[in-house]
Structures are given as structure tokens and as C-alpha cells.
N, CA, C and O atoms as a Maestro MAE file, in Angstrom:
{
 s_m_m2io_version
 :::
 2.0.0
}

f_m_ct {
 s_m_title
 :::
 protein
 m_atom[328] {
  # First column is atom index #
  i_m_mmod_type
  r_m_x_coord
  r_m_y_coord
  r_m_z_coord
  i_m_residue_number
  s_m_chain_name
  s_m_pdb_residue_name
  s_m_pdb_atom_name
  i_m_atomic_number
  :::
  1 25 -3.468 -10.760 -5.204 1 A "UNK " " N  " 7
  2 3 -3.963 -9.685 -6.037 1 A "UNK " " CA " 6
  3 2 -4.534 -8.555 -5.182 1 A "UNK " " C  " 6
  4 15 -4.121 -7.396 -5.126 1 A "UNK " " O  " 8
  5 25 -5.418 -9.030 -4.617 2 A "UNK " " N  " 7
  6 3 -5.826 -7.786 -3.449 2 A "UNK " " CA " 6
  7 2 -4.767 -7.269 -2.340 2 A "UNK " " C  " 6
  8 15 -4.658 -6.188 -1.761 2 A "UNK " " O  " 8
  9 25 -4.158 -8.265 -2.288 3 A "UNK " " N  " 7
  10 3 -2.232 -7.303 -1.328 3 A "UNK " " CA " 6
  11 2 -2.091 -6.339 -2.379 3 A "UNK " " C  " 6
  12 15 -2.494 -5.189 -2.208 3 A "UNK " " O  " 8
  13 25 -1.443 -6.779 -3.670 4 A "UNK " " N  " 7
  14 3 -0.995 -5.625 -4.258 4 A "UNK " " CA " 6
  15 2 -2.215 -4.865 -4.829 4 A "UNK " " C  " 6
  16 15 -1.540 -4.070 -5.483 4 A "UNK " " O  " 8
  17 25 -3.473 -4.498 -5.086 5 A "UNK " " N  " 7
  18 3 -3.857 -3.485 -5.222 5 A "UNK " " CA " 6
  19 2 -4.169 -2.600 -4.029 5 A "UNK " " C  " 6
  20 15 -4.312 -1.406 -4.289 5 A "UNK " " O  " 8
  21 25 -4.298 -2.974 -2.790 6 A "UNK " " N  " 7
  22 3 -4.348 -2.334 -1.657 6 A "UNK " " CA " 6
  23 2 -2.906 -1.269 -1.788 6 A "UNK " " C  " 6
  24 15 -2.919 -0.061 -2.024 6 A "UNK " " O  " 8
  25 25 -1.680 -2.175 -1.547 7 A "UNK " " N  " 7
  26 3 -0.089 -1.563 -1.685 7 A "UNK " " CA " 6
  27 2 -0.441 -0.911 -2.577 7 A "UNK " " C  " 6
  28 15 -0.376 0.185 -2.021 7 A "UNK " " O  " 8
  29 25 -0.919 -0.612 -3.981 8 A "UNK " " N  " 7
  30 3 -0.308 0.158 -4.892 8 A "UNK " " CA " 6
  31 2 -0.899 1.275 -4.971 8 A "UNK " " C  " 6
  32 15 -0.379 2.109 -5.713 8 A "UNK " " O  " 8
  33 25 -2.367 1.703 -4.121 9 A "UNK " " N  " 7
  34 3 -3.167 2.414 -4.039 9 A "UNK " " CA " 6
  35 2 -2.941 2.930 -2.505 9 A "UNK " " C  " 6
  36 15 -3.386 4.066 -2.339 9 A "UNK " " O  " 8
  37 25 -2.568 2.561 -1.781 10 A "UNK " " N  " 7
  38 3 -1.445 2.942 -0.662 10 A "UNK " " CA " 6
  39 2 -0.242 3.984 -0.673 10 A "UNK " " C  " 6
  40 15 0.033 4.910 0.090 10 A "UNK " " O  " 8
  41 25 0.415 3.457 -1.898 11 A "UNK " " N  " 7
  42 3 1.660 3.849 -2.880 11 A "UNK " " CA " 6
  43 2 1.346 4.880 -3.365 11 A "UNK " " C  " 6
  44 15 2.272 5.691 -3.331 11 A "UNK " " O  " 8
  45 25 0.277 5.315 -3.901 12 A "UNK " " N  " 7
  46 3 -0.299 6.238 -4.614 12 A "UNK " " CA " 6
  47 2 -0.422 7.274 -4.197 12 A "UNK " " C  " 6
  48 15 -0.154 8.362 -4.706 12 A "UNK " " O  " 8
  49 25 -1.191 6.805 -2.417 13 A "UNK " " N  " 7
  50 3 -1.854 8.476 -1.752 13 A "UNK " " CA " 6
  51 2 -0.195 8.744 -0.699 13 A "UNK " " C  " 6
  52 15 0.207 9.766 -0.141 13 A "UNK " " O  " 8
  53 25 0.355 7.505 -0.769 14 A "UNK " " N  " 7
  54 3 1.724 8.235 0.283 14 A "UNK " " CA " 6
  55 2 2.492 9.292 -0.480 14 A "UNK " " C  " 6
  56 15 3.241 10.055 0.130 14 A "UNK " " O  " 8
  57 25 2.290 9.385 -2.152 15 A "UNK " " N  " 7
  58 3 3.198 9.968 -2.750 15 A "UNK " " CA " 6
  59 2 2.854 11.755 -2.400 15 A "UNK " " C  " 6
  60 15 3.741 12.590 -2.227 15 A "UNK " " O  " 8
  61 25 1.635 11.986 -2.366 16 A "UNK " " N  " 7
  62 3 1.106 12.983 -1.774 16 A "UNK " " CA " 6
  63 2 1.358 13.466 -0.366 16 A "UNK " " C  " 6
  64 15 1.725 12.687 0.514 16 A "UNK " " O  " 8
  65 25 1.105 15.109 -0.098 17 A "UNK " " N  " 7
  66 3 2.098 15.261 1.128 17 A "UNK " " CA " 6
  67 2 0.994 14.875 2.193 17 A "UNK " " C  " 6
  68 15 -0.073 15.488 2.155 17 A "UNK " " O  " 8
  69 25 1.130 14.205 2.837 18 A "UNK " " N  " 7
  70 3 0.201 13.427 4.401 18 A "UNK " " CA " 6
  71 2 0.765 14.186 5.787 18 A "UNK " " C  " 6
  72 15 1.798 14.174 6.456 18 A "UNK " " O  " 8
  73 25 -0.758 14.966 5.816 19 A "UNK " " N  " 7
  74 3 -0.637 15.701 7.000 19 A "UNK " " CA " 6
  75 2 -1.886 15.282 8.050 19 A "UNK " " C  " 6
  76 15 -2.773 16.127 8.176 19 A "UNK " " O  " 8
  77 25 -1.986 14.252 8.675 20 A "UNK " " N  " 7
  78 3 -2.277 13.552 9.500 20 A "UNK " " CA " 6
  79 2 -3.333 14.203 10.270 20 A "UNK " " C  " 6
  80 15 -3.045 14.877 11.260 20 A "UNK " " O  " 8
  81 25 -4.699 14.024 9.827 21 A "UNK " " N  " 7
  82 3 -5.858 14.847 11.003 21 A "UNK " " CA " 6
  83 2 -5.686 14.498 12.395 21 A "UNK " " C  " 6
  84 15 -5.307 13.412 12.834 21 A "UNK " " O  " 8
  85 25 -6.056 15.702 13.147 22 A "UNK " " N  " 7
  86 3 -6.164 15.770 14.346 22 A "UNK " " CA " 6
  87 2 -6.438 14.402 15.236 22 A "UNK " " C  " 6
  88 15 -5.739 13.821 16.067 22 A "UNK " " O  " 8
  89 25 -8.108 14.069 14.560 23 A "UNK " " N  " 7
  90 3 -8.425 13.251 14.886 23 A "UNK " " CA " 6
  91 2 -7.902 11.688 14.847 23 A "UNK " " C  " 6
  92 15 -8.233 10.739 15.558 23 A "UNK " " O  " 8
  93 25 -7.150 11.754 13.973 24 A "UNK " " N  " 7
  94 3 -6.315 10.389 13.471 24 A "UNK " " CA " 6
  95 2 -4.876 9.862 14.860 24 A "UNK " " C  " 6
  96 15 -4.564 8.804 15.406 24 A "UNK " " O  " 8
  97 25 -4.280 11.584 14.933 25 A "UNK " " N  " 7
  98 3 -3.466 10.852 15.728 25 A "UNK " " CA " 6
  99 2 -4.115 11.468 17.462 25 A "UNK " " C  " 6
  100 15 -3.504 10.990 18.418 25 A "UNK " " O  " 8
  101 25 -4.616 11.897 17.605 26 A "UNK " " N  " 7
  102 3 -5.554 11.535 19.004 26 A "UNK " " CA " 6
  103 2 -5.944 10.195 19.428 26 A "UNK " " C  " 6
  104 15 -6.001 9.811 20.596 26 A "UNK " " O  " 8
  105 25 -6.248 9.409 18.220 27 A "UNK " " N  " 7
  106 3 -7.263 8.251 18.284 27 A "UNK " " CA " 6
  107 2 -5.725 7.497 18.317 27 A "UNK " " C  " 6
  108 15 -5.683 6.557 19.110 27 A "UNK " " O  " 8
  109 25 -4.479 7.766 17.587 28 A "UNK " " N  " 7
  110 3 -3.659 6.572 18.116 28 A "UNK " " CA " 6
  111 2 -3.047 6.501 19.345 28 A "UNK " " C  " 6
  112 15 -2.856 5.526 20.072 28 A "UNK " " O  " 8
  113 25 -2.710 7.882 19.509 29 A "UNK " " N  " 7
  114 3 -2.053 7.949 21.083 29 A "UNK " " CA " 6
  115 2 -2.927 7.219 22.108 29 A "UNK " " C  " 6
  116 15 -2.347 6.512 22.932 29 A "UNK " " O  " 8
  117 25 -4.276 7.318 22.144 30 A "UNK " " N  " 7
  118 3 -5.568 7.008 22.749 30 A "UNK " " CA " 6
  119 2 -5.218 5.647 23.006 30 A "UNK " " C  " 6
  120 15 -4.840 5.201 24.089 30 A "UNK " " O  " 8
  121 25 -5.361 5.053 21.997 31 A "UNK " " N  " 7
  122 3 -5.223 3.473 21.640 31 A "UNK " " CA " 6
  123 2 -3.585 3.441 22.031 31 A "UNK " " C  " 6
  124 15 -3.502 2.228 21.837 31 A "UNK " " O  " 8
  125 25 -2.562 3.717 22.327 32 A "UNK " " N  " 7
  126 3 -1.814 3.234 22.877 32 A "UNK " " CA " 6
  127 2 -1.533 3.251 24.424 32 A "UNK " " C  " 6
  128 15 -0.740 2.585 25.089 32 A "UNK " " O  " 8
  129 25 -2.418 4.207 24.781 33 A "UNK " " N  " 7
  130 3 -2.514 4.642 25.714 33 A "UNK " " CA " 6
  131 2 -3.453 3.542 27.052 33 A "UNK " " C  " 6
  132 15 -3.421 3.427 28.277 33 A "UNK " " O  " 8
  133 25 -4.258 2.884 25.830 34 A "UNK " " N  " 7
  134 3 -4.852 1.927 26.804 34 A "UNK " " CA " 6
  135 2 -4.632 0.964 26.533 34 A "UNK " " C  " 6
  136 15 -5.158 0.131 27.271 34 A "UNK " " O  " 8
  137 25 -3.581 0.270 25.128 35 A "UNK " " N  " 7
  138 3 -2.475 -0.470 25.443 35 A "UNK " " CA " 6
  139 2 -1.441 -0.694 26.332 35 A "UNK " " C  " 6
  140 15 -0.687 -1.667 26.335 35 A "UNK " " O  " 8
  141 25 -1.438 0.332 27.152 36 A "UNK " " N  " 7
  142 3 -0.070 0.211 28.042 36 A "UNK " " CA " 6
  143 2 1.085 1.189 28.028 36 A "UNK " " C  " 6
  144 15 2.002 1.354 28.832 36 A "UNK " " O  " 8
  145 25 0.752 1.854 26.769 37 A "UNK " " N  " 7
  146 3 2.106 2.795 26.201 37 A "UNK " " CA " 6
  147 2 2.509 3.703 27.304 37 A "UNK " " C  " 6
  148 15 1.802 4.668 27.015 37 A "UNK " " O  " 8
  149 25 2.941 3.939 28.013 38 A "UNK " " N  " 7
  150 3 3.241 5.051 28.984 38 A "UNK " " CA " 6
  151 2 4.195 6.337 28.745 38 A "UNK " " C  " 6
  152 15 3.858 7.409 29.246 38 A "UNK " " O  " 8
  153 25 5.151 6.259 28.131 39 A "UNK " " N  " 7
  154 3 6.321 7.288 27.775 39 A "UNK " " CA " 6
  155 2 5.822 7.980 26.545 39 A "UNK " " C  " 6
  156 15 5.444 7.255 25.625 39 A "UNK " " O  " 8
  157 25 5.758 9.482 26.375 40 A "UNK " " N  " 7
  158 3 5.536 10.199 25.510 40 A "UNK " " CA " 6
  159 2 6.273 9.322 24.037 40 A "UNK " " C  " 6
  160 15 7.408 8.845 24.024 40 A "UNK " " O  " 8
  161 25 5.508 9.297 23.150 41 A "UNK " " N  " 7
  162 3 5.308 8.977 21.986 41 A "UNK " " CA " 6
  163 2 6.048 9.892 20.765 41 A "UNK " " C  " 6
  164 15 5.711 11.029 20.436 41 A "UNK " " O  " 8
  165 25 7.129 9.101 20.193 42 A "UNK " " N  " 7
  166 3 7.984 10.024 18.967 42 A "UNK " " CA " 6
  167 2 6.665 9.989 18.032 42 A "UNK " " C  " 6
  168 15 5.717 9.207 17.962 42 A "UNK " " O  " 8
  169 25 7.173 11.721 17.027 43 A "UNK " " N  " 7
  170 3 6.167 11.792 16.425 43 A "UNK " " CA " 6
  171 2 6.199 10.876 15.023 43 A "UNK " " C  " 6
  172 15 5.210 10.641 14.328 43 A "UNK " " O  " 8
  173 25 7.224 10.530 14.834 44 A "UNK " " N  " 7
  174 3 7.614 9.917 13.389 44 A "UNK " " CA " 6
  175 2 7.348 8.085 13.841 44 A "UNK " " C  " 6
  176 15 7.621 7.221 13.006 44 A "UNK " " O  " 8
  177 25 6.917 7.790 14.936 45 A "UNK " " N  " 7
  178 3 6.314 6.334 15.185 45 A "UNK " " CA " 6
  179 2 4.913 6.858 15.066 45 A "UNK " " C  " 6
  180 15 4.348 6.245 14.160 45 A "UNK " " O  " 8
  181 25 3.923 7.987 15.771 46 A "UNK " " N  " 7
  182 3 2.781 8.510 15.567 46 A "UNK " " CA " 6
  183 2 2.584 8.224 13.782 46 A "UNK " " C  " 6
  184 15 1.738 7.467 13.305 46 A "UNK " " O  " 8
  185 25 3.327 8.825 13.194 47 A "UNK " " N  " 7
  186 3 3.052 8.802 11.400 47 A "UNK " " CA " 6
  187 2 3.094 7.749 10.750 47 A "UNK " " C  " 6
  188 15 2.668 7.598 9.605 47 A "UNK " " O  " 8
  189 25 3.882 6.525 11.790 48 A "UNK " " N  " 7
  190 3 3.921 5.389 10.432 48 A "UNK " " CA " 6
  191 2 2.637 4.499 11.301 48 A "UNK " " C  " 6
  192 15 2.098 3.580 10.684 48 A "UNK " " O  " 8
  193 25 2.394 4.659 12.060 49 A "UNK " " N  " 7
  194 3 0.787 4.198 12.722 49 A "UNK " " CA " 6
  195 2 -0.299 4.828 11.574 49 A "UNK " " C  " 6
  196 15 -1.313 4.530 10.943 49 A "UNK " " O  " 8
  197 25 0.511 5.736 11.744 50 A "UNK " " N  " 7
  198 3 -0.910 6.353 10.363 50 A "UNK " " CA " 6
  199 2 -1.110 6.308 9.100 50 A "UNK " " C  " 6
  200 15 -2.116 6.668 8.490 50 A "UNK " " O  " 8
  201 25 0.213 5.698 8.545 51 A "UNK " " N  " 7
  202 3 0.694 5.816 7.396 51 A "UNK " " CA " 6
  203 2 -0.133 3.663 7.500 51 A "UNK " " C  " 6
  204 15 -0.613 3.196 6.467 51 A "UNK " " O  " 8
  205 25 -0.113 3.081 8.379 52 A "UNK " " N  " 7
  206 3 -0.343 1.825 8.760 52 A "UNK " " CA " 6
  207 2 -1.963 1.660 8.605 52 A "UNK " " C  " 6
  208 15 -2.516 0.676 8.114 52 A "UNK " " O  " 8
  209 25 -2.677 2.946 9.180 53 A "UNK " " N  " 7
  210 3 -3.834 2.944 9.257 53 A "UNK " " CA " 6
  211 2 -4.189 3.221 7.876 53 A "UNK " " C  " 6
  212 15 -5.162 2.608 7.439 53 A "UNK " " O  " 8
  213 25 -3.581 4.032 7.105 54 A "UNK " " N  " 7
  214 3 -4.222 4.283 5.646 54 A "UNK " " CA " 6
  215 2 -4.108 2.868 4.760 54 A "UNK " " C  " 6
  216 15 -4.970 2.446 3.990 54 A "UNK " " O  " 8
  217 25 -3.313 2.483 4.950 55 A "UNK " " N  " 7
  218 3 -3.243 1.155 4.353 55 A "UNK " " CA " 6
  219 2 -4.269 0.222 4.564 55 A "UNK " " C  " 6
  220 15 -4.994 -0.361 3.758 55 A "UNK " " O  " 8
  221 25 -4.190 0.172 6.075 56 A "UNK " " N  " 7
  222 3 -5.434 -0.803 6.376 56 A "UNK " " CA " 6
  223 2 -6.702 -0.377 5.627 56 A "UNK " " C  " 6
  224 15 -7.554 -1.192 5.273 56 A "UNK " " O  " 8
  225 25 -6.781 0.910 5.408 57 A "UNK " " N  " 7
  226 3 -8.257 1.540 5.019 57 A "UNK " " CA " 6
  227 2 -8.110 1.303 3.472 57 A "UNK " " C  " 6
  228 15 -9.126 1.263 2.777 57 A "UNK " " O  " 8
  229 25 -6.668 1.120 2.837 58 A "UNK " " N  " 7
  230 3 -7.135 1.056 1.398 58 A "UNK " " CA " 6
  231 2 -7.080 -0.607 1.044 58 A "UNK " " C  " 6
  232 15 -7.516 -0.916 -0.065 58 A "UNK " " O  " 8
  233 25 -6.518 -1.813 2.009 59 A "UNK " " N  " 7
  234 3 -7.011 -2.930 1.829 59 A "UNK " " CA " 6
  235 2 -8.897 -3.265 2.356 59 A "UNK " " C  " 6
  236 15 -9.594 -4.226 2.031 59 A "UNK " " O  " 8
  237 25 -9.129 -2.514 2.913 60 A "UNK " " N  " 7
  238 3 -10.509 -2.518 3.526 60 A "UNK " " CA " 6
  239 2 -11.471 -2.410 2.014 60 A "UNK " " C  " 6
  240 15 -12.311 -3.196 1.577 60 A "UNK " " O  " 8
  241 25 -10.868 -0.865 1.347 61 A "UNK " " N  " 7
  242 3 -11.817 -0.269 0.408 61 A "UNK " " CA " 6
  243 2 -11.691 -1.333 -0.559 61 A "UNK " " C  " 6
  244 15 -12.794 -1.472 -1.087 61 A "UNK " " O  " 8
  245 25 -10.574 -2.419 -1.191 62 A "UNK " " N  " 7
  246 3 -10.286 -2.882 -2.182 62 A "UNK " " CA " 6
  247 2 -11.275 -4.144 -1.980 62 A "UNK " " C  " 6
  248 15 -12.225 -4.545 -2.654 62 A "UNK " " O  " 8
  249 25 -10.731 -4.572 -0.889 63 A "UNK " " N  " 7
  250 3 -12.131 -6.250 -0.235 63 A "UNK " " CA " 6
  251 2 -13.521 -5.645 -0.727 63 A "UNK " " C  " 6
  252 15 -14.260 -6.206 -1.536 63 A "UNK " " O  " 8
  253 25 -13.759 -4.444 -0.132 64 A "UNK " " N  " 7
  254 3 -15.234 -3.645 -0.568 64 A "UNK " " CA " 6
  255 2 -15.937 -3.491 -1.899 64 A "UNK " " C  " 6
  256 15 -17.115 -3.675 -2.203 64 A "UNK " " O  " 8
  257 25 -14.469 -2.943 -2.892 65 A "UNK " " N  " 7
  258 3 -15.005 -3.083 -4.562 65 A "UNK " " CA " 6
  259 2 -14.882 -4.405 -4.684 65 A "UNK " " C  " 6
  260 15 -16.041 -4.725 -4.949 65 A "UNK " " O  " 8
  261 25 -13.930 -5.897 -4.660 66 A "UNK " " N  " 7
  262 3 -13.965 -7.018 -4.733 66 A "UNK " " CA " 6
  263 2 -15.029 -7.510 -4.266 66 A "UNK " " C  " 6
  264 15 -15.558 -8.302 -5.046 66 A "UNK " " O  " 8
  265 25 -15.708 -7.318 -3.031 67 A "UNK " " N  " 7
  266 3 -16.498 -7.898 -2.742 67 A "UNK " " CA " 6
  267 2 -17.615 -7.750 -3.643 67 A "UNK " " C  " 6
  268 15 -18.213 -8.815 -3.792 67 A "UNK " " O  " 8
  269 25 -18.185 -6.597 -4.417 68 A "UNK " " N  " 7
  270 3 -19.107 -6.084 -4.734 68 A "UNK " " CA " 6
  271 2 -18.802 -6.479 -6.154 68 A "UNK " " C  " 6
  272 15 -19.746 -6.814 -6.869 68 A "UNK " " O  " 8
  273 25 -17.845 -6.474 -6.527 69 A "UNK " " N  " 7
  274 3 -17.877 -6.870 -7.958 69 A "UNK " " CA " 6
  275 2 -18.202 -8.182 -8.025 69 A "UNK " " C  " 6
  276 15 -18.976 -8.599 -8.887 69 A "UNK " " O  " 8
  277 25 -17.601 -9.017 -7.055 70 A "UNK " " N  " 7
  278 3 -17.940 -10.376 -6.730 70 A "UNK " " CA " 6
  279 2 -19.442 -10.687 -7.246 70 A "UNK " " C  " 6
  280 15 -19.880 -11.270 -8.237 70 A "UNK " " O  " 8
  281 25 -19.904 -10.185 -6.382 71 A "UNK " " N  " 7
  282 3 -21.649 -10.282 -6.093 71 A "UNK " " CA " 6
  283 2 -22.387 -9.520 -7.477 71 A "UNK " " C  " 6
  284 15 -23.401 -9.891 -8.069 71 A "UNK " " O  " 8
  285 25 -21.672 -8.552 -7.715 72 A "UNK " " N  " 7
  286 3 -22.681 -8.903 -9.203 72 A "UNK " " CA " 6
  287 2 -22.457 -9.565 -10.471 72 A "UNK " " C  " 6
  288 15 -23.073 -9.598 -11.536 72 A "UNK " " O  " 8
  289 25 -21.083 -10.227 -9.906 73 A "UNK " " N  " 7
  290 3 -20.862 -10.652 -11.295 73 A "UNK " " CA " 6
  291 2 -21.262 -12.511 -11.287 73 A "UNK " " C  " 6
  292 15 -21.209 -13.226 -12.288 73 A "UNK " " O  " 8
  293 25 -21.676 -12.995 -9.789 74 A "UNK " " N  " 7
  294 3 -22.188 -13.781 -9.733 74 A "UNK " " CA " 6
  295 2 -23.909 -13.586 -10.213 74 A "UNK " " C  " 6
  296 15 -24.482 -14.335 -11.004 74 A "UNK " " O  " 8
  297 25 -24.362 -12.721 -9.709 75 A "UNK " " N  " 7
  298 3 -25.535 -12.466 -10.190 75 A "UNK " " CA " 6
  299 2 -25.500 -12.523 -11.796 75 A "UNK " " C  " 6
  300 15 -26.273 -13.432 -12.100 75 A "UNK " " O  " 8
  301 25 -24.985 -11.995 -12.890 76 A "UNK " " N  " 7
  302 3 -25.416 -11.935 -13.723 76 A "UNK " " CA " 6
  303 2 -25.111 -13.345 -14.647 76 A "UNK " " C  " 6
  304 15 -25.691 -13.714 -15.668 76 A "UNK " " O  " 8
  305 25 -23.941 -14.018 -13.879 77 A "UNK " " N  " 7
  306 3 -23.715 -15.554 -14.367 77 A "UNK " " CA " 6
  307 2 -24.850 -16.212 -14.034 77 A "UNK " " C  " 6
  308 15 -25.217 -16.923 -14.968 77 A "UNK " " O  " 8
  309 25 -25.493 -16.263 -13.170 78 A "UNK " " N  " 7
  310 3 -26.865 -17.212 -12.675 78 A "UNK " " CA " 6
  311 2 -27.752 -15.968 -13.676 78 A "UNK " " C  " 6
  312 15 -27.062 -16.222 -14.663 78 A "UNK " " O  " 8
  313 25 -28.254 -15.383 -13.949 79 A "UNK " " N  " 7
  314 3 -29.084 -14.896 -14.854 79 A "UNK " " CA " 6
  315 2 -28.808 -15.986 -16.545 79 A "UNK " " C  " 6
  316 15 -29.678 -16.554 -17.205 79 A "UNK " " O  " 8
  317 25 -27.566 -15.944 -16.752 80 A "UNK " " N  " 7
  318 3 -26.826 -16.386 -18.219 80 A "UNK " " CA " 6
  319 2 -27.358 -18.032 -18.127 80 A "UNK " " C  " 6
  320 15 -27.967 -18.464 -19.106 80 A "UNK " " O  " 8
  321 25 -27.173 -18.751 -17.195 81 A "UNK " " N  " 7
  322 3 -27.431 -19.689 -16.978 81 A "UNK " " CA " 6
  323 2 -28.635 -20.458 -16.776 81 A "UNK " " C  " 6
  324 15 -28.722 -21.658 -17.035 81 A "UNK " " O  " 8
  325 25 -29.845 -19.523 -16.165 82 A "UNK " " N  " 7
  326 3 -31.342 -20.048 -15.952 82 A "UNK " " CA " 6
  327 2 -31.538 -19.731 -17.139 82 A "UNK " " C  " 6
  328 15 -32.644 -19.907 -17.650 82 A "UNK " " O  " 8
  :::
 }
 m_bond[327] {
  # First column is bond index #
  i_m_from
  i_m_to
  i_m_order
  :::
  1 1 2 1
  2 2 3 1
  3 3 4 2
  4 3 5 1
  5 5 6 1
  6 6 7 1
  7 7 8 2
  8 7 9 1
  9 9 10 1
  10 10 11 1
  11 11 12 2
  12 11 13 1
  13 13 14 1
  14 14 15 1
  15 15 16 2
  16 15 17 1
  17 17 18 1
  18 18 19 1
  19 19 20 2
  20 19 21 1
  21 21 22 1
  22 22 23 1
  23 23 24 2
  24 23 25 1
  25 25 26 1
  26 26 27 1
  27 27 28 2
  28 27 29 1
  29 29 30 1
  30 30 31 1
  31 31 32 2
  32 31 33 1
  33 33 34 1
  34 34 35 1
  35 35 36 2
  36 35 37 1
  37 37 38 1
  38 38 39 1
  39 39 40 2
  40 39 41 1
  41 41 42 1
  42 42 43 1
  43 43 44 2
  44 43 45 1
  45 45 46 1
  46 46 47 1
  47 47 48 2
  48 47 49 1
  49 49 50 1
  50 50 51 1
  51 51 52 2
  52 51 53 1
  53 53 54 1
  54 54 55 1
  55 55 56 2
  56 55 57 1
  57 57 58 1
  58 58 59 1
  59 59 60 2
  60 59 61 1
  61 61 62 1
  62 62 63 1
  63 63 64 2
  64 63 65 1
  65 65 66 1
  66 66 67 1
  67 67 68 2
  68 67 69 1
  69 69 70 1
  70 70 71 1
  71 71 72 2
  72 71 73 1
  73 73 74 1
  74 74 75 1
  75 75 76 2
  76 75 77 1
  77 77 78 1
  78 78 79 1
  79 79 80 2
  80 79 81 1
  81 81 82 1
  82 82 83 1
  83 83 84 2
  84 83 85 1
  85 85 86 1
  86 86 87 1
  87 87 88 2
  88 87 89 1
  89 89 90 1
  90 90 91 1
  91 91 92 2
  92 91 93 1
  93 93 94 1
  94 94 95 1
  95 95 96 2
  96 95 97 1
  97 97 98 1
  98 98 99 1
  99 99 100 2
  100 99 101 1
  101 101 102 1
  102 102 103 1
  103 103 104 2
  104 103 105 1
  105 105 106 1
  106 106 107 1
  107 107 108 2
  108 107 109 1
  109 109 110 1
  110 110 111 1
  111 111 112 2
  112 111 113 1
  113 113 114 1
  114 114 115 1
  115 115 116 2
  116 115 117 1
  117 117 118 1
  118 118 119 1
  119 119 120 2
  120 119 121 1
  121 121 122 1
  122 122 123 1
  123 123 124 2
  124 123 125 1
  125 125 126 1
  126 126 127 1
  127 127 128 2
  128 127 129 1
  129 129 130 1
  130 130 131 1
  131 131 132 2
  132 131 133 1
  133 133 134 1
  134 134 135 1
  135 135 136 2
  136 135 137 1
  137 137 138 1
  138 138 139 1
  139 139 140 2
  140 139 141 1
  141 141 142 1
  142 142 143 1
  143 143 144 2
  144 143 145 1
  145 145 146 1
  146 146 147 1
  147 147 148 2
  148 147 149 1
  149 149 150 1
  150 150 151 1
  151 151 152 2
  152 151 153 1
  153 153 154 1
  154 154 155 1
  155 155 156 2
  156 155 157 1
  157 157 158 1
  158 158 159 1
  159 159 160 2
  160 159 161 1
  161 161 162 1
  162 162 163 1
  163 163 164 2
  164 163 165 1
  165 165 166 1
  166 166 167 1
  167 167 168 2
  168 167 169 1
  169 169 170 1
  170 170 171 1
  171 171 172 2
  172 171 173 1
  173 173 174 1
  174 174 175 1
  175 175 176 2
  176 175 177 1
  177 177 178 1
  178 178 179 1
  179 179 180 2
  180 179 181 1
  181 181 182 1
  182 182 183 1
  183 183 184 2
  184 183 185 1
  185 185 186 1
  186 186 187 1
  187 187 188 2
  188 187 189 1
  189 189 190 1
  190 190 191 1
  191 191 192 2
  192 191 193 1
  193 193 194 1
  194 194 195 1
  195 195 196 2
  196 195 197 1
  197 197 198 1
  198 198 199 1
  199 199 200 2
  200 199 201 1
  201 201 202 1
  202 202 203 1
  203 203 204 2
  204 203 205 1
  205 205 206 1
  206 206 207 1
  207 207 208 2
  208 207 209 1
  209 209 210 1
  210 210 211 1
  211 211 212 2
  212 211 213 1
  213 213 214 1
  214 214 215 1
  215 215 216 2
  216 215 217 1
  217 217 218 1
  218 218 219 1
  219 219 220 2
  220 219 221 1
  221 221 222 1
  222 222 223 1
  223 223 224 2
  224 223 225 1
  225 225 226 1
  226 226 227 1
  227 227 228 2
  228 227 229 1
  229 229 230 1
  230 230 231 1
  231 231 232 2
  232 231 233 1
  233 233 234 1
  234 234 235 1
  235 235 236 2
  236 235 237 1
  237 237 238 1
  238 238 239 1
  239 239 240 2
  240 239 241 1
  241 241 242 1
  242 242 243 1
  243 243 244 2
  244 243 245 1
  245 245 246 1
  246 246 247 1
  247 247 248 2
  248 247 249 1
  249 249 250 1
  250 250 251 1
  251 251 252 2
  252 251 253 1
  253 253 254 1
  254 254 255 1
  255 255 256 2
  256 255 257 1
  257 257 258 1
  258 258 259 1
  259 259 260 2
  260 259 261 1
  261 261 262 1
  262 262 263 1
  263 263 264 2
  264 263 265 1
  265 265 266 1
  266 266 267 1
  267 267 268 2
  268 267 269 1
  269 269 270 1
  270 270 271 1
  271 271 272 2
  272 271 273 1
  273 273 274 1
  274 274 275 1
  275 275 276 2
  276 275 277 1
  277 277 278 1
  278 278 279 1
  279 279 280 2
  280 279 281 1
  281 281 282 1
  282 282 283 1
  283 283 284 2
  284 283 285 1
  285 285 286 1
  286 286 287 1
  287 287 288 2
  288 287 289 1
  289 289 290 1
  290 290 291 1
  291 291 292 2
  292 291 293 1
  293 293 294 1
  294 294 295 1
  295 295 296 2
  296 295 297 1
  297 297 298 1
  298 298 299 1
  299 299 300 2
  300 299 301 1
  301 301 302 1
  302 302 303 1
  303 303 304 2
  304 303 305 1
  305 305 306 1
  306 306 307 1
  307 307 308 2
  308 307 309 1
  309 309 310 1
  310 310 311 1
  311 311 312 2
  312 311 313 1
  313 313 314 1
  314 314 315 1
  315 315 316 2
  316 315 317 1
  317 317 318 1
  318 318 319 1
  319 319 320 2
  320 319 321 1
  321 321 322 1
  322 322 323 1
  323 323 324 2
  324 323 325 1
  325 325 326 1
  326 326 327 1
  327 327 328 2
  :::
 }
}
């Protein structure tokens, strides 16, 4: 359940046109860079790193509302219960 609401909210912002901050692909070249990467970098592998990173960030945000819904909805079951 949390794969696909991450994917579908993923799905959502790719449909929009993604123009990749500065800072986003600095920070990947960076990071490949002290991976080992040595040969100048195509830009359309740069985009799906990023297109990789948004994902990661919208399974991140989804664990975040899950988590939180989690926790209060345990809370208010132990309220129902004492």
C-alpha cells in the first residue's frame, strides 16, 4: 500500500513539467563523483537520478503521514479502551 501511494503521487508530480534545481543536480554529479564516476555525465541519466530522487522523497513523505496517522490513531484506541 505504501509502494503504491508513494508511485502514484510520484505519477502525479512527473506529469508536470520537471525542471530540475540547480541544486539537485550539483548534489548528484557530486555524489557520483565521489562514487567513482569519472566520464562526463549524460544529461538524461542526470534526470532519471532525479526523477529517482523525487520518488524517494514521495515514499519518505508517505512513511511520514503513515507514520503519524499510525500514532494517533493508536492513541485514540488506548483512550476508547481505558
Amino acid at each position: 500500500m505504501t509502494f503504491l501511494d508513494a508511485y502514484l503521487s510520484g505519477a502525479f508530480i512527473c506529469r508536470f513539467s520537471f525542471e530540475m534545481p540547480y541544486w539537485l543536480d550539483v548534489s548528484i554529479r557530486e555524489l557520483l563523483h565521489l562514487a567513482g564516476q569519472q566520464e562526463p555525465l549524460d544529461p538524461g541519466d542526470i534526470e532519471t537520478m532525479g526523477l529517482l530522487a523525487l520518488f524517494l522523497a514521495c515514499c519518505l513523505a508517505v512513511a511520514i503521514v503513515l507514520g503519524a496517522s499510525l500514532r494517533v490513531l493508536r492513541g485514540k484506541l488506548r483512550k476508547r479502551h481505558v
